[in-house]
C-alpha positions in Angstrom: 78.3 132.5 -7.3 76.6 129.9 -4.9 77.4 128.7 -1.7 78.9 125.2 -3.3 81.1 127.2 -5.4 82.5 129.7 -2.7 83.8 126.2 -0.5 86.1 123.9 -0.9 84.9 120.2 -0.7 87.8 118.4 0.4 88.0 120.8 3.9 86.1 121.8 6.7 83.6 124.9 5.8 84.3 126.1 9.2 87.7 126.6 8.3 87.4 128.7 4.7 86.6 132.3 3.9 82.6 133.3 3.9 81.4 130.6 6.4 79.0 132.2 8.8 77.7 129.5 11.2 76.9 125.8 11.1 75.6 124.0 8.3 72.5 121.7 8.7 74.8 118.7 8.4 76.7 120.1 11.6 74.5 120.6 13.8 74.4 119.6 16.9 72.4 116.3 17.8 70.4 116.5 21.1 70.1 112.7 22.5 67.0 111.7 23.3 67.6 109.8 26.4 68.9 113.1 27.8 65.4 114.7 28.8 65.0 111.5 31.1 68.4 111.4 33.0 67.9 112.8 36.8 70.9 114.0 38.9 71.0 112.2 42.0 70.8 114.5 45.2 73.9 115.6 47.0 75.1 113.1 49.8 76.0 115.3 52.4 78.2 114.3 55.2 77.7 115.1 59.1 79.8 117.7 60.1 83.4 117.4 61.5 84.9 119.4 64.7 88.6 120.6 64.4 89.7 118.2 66.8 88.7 115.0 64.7 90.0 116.8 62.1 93.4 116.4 63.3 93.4 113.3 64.8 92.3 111.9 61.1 95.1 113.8 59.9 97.4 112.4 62.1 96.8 109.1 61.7 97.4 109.4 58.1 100.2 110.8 58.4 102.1 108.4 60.9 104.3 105.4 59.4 103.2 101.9 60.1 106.3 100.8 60.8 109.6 101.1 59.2 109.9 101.9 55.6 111.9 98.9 53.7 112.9 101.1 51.3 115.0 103.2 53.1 116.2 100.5 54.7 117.5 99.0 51.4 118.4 103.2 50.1 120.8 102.7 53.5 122.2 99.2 52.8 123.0 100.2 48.9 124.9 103.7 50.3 127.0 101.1 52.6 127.4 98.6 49.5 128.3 101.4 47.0 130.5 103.4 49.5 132.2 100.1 50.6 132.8 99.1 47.4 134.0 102.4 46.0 136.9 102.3 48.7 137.5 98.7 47.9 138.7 99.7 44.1 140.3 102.8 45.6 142.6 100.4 47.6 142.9 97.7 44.4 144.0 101.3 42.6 146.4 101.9 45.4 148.1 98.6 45.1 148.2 98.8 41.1 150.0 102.0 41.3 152.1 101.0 44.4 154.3 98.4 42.5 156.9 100.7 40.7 157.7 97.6 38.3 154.4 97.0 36.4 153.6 94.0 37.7 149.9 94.1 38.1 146.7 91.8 37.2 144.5 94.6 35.7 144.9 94.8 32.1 144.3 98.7 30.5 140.4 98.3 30.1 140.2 97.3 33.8 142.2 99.7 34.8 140.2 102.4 33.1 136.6 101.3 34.4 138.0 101.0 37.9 139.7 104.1 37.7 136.7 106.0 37.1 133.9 103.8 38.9 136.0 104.3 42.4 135.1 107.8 42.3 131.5 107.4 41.2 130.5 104.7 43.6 132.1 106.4 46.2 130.7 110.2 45.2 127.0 107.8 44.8 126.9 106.0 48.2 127.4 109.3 50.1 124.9 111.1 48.5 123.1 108.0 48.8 123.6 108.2 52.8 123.0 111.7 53.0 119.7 111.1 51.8 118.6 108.3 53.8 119.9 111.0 56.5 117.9 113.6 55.0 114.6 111.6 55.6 115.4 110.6 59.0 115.7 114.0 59.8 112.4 115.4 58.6 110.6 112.5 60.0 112.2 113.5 63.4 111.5 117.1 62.8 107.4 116.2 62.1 107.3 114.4 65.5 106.2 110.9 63.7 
């Protein structure tokens, strides 16, 4: 049985029972441009004391300035936990008149009875983060 017989032509011979290494049609091509390419020597830098070290360090490390996007996390606690306790107080009043009389129809009811919570639940977390931030940046010394 020959060699043709033993593979399969529509798959890989790598891949079926008998194959022992490459085939002359897979071998591996050496470029020829490859003998000619030089690796350029190392560009060593002088050398650095501890103390620079540091300093280099630290000046990565300390803000510019204030950061406007904990500025805007903070003002988007104060919106969302403001505006949680405003629908709390529009539930308040809805519920408060024993007679039916209010302007929210059922829908309305529904989404502000269960976004009060959520804003209010979101803004504090929201706030305690912001707080959260604050206090490691206080704790670093920057």
């Amino acid at each position: 049985m020959s060699d043709e017989a033993r593979f399969d032509p529509r798959f890989d011979p790598a891949f079926q029972p008998g194959f022992e290494g490459l085939l002359e049609s897979q071998a591996p091509v050496q470029p020829a441009m490859a003998q000619n390419l030089t690796v350029p020597p190392a560009v060593r830098s002088p050398p650095v004391t501890l103390d620079a070290a540091i300093a280099r360090d630290l000046v990565e490390e300390t803000p510019a300035g204030i950061n406007p996007f904990i500025v805007v996390l903070g003002v988007v606690a104060l919106v969302l936990l403001g505006g949680g306790l405003f629908l709390a107080s529009r539930l308040q009043e809805m519920f408060a008149v024993s007679q039916g009389g209010s302007t929210f129809d059922y829908v309305t009811a529904q989404l502000v009875i269960y976004s009060a919570p959520l804003m209010m639940t979101l803004g504090a977390a929201t706030a305690i983060g912001v707080l959260f931030l604050y206090a490691v940046r206080r704790g670093r010394g920057s």
